[in-house]
C-alpha positions as MATLAB code, in Angstrom:
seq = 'XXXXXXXXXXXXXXXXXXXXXXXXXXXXXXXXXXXXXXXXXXXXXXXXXXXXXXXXXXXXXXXXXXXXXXXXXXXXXXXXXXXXXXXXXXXXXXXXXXXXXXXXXXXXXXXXXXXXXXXXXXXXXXXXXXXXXXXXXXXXXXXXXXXXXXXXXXXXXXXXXXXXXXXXXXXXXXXXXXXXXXXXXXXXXXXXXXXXXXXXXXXXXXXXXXXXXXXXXXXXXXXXXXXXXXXXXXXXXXXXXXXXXXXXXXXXXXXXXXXXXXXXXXXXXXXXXXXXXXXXXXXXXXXXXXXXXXXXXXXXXXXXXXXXXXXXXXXXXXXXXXXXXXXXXXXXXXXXXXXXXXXXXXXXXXXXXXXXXXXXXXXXXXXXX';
ca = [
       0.451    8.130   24.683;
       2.509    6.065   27.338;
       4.257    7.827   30.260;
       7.341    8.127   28.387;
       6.062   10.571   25.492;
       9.335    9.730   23.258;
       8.125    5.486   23.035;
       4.871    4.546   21.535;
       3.656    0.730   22.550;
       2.165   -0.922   19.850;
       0.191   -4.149   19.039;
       0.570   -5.865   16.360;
      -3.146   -7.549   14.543;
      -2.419  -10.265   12.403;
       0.466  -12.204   12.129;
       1.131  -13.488    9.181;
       3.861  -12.663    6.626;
       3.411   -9.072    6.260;
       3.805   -8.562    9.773;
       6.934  -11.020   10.450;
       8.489   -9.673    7.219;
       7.679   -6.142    6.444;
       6.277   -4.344    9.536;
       8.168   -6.113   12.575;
      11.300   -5.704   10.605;
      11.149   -2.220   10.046;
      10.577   -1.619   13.579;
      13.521   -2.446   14.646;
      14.703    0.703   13.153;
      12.397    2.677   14.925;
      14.075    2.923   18.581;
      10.973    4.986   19.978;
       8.880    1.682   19.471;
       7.709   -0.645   21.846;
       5.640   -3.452   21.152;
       3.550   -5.219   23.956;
       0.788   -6.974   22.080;
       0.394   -9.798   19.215;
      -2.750  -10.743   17.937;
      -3.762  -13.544   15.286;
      -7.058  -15.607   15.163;
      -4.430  -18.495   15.582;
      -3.102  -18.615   18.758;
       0.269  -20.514   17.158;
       1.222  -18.096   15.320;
       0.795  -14.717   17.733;
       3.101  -16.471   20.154;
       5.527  -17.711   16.903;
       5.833  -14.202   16.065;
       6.132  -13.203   19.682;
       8.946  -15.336   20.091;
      10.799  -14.419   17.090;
      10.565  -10.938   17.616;
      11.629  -10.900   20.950;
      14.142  -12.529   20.658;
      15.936  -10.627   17.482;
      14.857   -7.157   18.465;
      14.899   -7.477   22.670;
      15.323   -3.645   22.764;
      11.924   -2.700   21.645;
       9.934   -5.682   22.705;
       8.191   -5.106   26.321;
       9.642   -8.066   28.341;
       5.950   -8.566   29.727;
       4.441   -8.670   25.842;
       1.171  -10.426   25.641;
      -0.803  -12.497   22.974;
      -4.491  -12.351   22.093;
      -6.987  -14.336   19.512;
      -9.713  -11.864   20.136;
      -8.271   -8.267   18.740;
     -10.877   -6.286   20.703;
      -8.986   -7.525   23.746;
      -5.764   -6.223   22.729;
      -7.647   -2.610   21.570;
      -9.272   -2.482   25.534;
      -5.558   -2.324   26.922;
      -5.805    2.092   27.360;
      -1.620    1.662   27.031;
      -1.422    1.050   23.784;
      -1.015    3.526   21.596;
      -0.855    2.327   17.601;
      -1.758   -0.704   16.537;
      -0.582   -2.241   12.878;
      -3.497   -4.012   11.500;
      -1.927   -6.719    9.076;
      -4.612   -9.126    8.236;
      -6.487  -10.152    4.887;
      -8.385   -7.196    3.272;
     -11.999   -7.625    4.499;
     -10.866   -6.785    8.080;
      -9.509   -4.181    7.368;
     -12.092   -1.570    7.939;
     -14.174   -3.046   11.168;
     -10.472   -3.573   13.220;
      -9.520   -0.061   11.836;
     -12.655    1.322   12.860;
     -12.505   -0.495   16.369;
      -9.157    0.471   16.807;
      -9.893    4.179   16.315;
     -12.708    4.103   18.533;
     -10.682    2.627   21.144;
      -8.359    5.777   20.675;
      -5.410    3.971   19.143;
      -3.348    5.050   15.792;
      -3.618    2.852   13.038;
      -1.283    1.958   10.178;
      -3.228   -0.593    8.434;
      -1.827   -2.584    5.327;
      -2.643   -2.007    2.008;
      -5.352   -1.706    0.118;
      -7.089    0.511    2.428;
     -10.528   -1.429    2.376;
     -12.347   -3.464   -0.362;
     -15.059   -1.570   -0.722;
     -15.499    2.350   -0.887;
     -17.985    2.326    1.522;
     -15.476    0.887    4.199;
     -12.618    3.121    3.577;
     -14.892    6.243    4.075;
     -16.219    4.889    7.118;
     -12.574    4.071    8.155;
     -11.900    7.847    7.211;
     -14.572    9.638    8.835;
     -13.626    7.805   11.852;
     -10.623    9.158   12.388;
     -11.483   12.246   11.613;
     -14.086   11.885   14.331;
     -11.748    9.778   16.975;
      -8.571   12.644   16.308;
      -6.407    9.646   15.470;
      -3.662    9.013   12.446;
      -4.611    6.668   10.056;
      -2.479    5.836    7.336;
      -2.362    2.807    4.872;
       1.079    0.901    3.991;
       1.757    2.159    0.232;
       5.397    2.029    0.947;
       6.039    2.064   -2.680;
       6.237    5.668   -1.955;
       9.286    5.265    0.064;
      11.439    3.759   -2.474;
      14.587    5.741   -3.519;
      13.319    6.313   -7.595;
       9.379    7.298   -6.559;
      10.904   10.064   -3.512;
      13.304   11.537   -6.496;
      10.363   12.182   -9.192;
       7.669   13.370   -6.117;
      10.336   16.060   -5.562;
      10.509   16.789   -8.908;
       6.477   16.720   -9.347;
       6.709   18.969   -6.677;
       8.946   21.521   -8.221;
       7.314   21.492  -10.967;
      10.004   20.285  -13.205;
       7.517   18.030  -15.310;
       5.105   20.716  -15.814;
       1.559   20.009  -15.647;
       0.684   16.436  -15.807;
      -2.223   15.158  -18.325;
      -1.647   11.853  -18.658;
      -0.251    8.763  -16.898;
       0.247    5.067  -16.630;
      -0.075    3.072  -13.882;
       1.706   -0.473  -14.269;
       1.280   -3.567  -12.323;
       1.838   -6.695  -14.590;
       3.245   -9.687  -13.866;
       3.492  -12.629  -16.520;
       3.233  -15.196  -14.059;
       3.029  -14.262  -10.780;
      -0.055  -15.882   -9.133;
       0.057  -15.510   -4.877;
      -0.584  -19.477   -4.420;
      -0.729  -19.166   -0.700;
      -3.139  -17.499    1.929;
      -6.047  -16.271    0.908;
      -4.813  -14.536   -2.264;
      -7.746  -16.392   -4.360;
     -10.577  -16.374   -2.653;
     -12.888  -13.309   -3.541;
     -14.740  -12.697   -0.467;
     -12.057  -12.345    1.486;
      -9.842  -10.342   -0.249;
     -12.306   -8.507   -2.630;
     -10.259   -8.876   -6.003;
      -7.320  -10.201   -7.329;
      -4.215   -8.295   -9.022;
      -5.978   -5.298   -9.426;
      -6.726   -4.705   -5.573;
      -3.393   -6.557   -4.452;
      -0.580   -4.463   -7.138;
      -2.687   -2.866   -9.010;
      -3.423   -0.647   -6.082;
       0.226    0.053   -5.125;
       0.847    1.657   -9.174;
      -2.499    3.450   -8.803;
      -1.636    4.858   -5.591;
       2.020    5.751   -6.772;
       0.420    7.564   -9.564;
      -2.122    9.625   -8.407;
       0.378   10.808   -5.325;
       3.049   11.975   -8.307;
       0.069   14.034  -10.033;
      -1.400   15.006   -6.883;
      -4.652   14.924   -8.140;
      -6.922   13.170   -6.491;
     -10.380   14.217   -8.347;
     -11.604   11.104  -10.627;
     -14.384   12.175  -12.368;
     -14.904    8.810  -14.992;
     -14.132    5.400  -14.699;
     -14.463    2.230  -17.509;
     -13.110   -0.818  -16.805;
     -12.506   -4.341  -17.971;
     -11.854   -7.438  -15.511;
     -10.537  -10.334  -16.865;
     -10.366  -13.845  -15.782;
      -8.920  -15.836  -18.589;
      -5.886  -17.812  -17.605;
      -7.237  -19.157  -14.319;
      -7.884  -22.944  -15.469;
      -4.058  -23.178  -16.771;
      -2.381  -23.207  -13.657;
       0.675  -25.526  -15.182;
       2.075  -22.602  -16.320;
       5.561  -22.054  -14.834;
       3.525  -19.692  -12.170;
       6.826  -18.306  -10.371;
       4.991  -19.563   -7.103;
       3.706  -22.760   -8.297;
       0.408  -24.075   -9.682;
      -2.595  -23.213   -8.315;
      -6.045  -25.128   -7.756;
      -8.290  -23.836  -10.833;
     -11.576  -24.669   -8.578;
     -10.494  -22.173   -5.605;
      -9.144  -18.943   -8.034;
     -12.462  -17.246   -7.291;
     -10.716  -13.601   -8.512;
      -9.650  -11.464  -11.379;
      -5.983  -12.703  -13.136;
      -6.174   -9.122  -15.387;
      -7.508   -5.577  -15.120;
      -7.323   -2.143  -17.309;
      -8.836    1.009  -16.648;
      -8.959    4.200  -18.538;
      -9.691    6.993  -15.820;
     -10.720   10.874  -17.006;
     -10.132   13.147  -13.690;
     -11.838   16.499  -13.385;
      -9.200   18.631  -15.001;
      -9.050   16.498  -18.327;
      -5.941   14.385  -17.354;
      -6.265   10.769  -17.954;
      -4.746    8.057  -16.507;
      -4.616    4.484  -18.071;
      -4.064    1.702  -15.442;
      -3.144   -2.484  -15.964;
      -2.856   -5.009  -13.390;
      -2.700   -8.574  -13.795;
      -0.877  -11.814  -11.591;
      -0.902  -13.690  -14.986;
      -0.489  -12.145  -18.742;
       0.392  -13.316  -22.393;
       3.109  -10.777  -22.384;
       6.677   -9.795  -22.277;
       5.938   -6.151  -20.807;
       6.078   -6.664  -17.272;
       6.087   -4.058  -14.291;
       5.047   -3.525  -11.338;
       4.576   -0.854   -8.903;
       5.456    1.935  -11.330;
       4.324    4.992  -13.464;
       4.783    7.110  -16.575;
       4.323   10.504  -16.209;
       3.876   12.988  -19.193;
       3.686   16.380  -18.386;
       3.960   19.898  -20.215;
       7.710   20.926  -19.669;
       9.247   16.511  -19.194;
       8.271   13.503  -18.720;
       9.315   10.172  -16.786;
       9.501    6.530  -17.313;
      10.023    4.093  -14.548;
       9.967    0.693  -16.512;
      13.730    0.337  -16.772;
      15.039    2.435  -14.009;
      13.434    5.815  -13.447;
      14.423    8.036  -16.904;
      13.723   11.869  -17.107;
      12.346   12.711  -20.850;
      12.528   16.650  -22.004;
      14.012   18.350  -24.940;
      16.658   21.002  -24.696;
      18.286   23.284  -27.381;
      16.358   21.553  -29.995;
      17.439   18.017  -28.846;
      15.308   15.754  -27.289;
      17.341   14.602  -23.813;
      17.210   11.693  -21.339;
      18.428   12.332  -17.805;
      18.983    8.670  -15.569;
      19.269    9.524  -12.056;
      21.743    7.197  -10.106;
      20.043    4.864   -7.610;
      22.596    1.821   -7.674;
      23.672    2.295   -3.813;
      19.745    1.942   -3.091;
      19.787    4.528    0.055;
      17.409    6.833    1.191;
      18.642    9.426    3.709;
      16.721   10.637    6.066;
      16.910   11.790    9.811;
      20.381   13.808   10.441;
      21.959   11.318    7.436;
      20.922    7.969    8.414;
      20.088    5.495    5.541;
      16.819    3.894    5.827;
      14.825    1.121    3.813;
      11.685    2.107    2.447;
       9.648   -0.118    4.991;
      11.730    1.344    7.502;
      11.083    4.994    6.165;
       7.284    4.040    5.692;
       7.123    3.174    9.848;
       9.599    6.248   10.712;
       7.159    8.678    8.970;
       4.018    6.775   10.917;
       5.603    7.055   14.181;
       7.367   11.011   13.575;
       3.962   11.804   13.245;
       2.658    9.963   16.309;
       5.480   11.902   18.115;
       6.214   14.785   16.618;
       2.995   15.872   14.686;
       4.722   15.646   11.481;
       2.610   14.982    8.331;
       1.888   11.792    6.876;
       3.283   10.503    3.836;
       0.285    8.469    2.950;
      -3.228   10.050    3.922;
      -6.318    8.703    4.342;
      -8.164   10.821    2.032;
      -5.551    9.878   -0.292;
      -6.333    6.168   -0.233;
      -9.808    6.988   -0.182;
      -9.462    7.968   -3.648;
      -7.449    4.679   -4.651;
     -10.129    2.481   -3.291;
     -12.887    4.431   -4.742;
     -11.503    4.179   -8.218;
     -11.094    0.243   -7.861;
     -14.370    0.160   -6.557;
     -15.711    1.658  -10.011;
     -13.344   -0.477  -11.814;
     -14.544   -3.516  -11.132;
     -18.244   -2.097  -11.103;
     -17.865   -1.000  -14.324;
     -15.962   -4.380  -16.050;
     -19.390   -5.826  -14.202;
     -21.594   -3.723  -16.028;
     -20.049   -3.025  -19.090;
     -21.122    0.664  -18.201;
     -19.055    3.761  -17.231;
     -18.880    5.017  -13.957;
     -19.120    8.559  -13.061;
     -17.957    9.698   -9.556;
];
């Protein structure tokens, strides 16, 4: 930790959209931040971002920041304290890995790793190195999914059997980056939202023992790219991934959980980034606005909680946006030694169950965990 134990200096490792738009943003909120490093493979775009960000958010930018190419060169400067790793999935692990190593905290962007074998090695590390780890589902910090957690945790649903995890878009193919190319990122829709509704899921059951998984991968719309894709058409001869997946999942206790992703569908049914719970006293639908399901004197009820004003308080009142809740909670817990929303053994889990998705829609076969 820096001198000052209330200010953490961060570097930043990759930057690219997610940083610029999600993580660098929600720092501003965070006034015990402080970031001195950019990294990106692309020299361009670390000092871009550099720029940008000094210049909108002067307060928590160190006036001597520096830029790297090489991120093992930012992870040997000893003052920096938690690094956001924000580059395309195969990275993930080795950066999260090094950065742990080098004794640095790491929130690292979703999905954890593309492989299972990488996020365990990214979560025994930490475990050995003492450091936080945490991965960006900040799905969880949205006003609807906070509500029902609370009630999960109450137990106002009961026990909870069975679930749906939704992540379908019609048309909704990521034309830029690296989105399509398989080796980099490890899957398509299923690793990219399908891992947001699993994760959302799982966290609102809190059960994270997956004891079967069968799966089907799908890539049947890829050579119609003159579609009316909402980001444009796409070159048929470089969509090396997945456009669908469904799962059917059987945990140890019984419960089952049914889970569809997909960037391009012949449907009308689209969601993304949502569940439906059933459980033994309620249930809860998210598809149209998070709806509470029960029956009561003999009459079945629906309860719609209010979320129009979109705020989340938190922190003696103040509202917050979910990316900025997702970095307060990272940080708080830097600080303060307050628990993480998202833990590692938690996206473990996630990743290992995509893992046996798309081994099983390989093999046709089940696999048991």
């Amino acid at each position: 930790m820096s001198k000052n134990k209330n200010k953490v200096k961060i570097g930043i490792i990759g930057c690219g959209a997610i940083a610029a738009d999600k993580y660098l943003r929600a720092l501003r909120a965070i006034e015990e931040a402080e970031v001195v490093a950019f990294c990106d493979v692309l020299p361009d775009s670390a000092k871009k971002v550099q720029k940008v960000f000094e210049a909108s958010a002067p307060e928590i930018t160190c006036k001597s920041s520096v830029t790297y190419t090489d991120y093992n060169e930012l992870l040997r400067d000893a003052s920096i304290d938690a690094v956001h790793i924000c580059t395309p999935n195969n990275s993930h692990a080795p950066i999260t890995v090094a950065a742990l190593k080098a004794g640095k905290h790491v929130m690292c962007e979703k999905p954890m790793a593309t492989n299972y074998k990488d996020a365990k090695l990214m979560c025994d590390t930490a475990a050995e190195a003492g450091r936080l780890l945490t991965i960006g589902y900040q799905y969880r910090c949205n006003p609807a999914p906070l509500f029902l957690k609370q009630m999960c945790e109450n137990g106002e649903l009961g026990e909870i059997y069975f679930a749906k995890a939704h992540g379908i878009r019609r048309r909704g193919v990521p034309t830029w980056g690296v989105f399509l190319d398989k080796e980099i990122q490890g899957g398509g829709p299923l690793i990219d939202i399908g891992t947001h509704a699993l994760d959302m899921t799982l966290w609102m059951m809190d059960n994270y023992k997956p004891k079967v998984v069968v799966g089907s991968v799908y890539k049947k719309l890829s050579d119609h790219p003159d579609c009316g894709n909402i980001f444009g058409a796409w070159n048929p001869d470089k969509y090396e991934v997945e456009d669908s997946a469904f799962a059917f999942i059987t945990m140890e206790n019984g419960a089952t959980v049914t889970l569809e992703a997909s960037w391009a569908l012949n449907t009308i049914d689209v969601h993304e980034g949502i569940c439906t719970l059933c459980g033994t006293k309620a249930g809860a639908d998210m598809k149209n606005g998070l709806c509470i399901v029960s029956d009561k004197n003999g009459r079945f009820t629906e309860m719609r909680p209010d979320f129009s004003d979109g705020a989340i308080e938190y922190a003696g009142g103040k509202i917050w946006k979910p990316e900025e809740l997702e970095a307060r909670n990272f940080y708080d817990a830097i600080i303060y030694g307050t628990e993480l929303r998202v833990k590692p053994e938690q996206a473990l889990v996630v990743t290992q169950i995509l893992d046996a998705i798309y081994e099983s829609g390989k093999t046709g076969k089940a696999v048991y965990l």
